[in-house]
C-alpha positions in Angstrom: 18.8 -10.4 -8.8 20.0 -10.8 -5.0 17.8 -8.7 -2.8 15.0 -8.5 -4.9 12.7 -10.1 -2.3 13.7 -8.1 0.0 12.7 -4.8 -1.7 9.5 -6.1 -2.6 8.8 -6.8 1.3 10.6 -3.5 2.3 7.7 -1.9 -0.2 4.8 -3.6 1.0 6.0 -3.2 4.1 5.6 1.2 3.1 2.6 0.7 1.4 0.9 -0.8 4.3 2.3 1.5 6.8 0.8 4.5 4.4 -2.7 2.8 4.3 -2.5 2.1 8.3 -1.2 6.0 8.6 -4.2 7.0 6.1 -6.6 5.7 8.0 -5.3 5.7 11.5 -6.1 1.8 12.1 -2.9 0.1 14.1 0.1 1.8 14.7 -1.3 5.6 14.4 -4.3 4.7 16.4 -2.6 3.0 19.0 1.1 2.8 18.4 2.7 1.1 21.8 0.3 -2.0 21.6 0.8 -2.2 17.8 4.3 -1.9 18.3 4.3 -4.2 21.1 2.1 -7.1 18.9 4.2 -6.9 16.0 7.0 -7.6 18.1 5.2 -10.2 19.8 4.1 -12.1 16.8 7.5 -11.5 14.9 9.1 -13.4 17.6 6.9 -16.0 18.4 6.8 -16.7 14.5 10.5 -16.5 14.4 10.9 -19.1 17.4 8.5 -21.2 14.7 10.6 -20.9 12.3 13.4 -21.7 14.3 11.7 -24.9 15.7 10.9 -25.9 12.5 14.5 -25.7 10.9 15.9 -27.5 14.1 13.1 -30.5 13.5 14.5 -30.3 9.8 10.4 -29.2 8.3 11.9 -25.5 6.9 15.0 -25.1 4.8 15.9 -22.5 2.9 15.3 -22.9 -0.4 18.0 -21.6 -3.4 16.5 -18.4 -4.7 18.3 -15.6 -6.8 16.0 -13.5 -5.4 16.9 -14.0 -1.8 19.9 -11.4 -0.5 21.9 -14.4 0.9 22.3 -13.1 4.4 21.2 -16.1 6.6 20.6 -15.0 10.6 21.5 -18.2 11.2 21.3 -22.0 9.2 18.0 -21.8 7.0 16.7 -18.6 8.0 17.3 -15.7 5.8 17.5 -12.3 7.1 13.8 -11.6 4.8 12.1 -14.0 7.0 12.1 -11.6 9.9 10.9 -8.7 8.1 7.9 -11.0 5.9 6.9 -11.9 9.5 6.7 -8.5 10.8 4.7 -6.9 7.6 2.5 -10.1 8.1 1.9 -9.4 12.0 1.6 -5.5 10.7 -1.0 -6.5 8.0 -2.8 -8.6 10.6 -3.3 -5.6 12.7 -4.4 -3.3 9.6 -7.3 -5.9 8.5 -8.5 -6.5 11.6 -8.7 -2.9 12.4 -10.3 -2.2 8.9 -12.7 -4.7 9.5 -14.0 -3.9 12.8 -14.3 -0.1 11.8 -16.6 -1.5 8.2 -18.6 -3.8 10.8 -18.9 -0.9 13.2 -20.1 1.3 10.4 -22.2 -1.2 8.8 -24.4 -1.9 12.8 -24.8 2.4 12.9 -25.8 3.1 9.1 -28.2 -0.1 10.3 -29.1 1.7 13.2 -29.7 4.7 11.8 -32.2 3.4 8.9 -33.9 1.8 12.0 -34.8 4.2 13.8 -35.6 6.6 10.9 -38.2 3.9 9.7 -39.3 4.5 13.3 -39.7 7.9 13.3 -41.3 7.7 9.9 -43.8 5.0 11.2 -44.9 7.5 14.0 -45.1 10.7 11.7 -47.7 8.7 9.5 
């Protein structure tokens, strides 16, 4: 079924923007850099891409599930929009991680100095 793949990233692609809206972590906590990194890294990985067709390393393979629109030779019009959802998801973990890792040094923190204040009190 043509376009299949497509959906599926289109999907993903909502399903991460609902967790990242949830939760406020990339492009509701700080939408122009967000923006601006997905762009970045959606370029930079389509210039890859692009290097890598012209070197003859990528070609596109024969899928059923692929819409069949290239942007040009080898590159499907997907591969754009896989690389933005993966610079997107990038930004989501990373953010989720360093908010559990922030959370994890103040609950650590804050048994610290309760064992303190108990050790005083005794």
């Amino acid at each position: 079924m043509p376009g299949l793949y497509l959906l599926a990233l289109l999907v993903s692609f909502a399903g991460m923007l609902v967790v990242d809206a949830r939760y406020r972590l990339a492009l509701w906590s700080a939408p122009v850099p967000a923006t601006l990194a997905i762009i970045a890294g959606t370029v930079f990985f389509v210039a890859w891409d692009a290097a890598g067709i012209a070197a003859g390393v990528f070609v596109r393979g024969g899928s059923p599930l692929l819409l069949g629109v290239e942007l040009f030779p080898h590159l499907p019009v997907e591969e754009p929009v896989f690389l933005a959802f993966l610079c997107h998801l990038a930004l989501v973990a990373h953010a989720a991680a360093v908010r559990v890792a922030a959370r994890r040094r103040e609950a650590r923190a804050g048994g610290a100095s309760r064992g303190a204040i108990r050790d005083e009190a005794a």
